[in-house]
N, C-alpha and C positions, 0 to 999 in steps of 0.2 A: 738792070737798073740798080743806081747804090742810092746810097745814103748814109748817112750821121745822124745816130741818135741819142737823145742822153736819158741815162737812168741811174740812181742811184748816185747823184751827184758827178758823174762820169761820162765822157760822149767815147763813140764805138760806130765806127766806122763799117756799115756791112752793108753787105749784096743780099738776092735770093739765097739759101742752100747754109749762110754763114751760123758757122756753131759760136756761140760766144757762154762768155761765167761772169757773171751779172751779181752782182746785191741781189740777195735773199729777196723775191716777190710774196706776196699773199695770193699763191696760185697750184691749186692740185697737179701732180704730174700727170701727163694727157693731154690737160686740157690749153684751149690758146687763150693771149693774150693779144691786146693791144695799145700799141706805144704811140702816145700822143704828141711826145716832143719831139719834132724834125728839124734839126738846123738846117741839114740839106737835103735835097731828093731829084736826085736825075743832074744836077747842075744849076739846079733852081734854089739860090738862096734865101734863106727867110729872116726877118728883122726882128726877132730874135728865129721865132719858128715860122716855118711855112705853112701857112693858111689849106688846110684839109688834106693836108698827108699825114698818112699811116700804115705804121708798120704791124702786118702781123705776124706773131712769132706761136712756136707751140712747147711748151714745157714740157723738158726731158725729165731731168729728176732733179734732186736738193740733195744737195750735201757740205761737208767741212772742206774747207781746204787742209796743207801739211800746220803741223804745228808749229811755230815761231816763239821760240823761246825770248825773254826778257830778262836779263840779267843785269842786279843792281849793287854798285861794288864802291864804296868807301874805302881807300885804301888808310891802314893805320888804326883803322873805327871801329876793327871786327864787325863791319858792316856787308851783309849779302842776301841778296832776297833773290830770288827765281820763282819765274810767273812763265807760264805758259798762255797762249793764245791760240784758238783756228777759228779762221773769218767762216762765215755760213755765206752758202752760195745756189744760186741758182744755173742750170745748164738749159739755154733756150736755142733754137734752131728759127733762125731766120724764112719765114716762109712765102709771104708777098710784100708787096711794095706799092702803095697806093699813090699815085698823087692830084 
């Protein structure tokens, strides 16, 4: 069974089995969650979401992604600022598929 689901302002297209890195959840590692918002499930579309599907997923661990440097440069202005950035992430594992 697939599906499309969004999170984190994002949709992510998954099966049973599917590992995906998600926006930082509110969720211990171990434990599962559940994803409310289904745009699709099996081939069954929904206007926005489809009416009592859901996905459950089980949380692997949290962490940073690589760092992404920001580099800001005026030329002529003696102007340069460097900023670093890493996005927080969650690693979840696709487990059933309700619908």
């Amino acid at each position: 069974m697939k599906a499309i689901i969004e999170t984190g302002g994002k949709q992510y297209y998954v099966e049973e089995g599917t590992v995906l890195y998600v926006e930082k959840l509110d969720a211990e590692a171990g434990s599962t969650i559940t994803f409310d918002n289904i745009l699709m499930a099996n081939g069954v579309v929904g206007h926005p979401y489809v009416k009592g599907a859901k996905v459950t997923a089980e949380v692997m661990k949290h962490g940073k992604q690589k760092k992404v440097i920001v580099f800001k440069y005026n030329a002529k202005k003696k102007y340069r600022k460097t900023q670093g950035h890493r996005q927080p992430y969650t690693k979840v594992e696709i487990k059933k598929i309700n619908l």
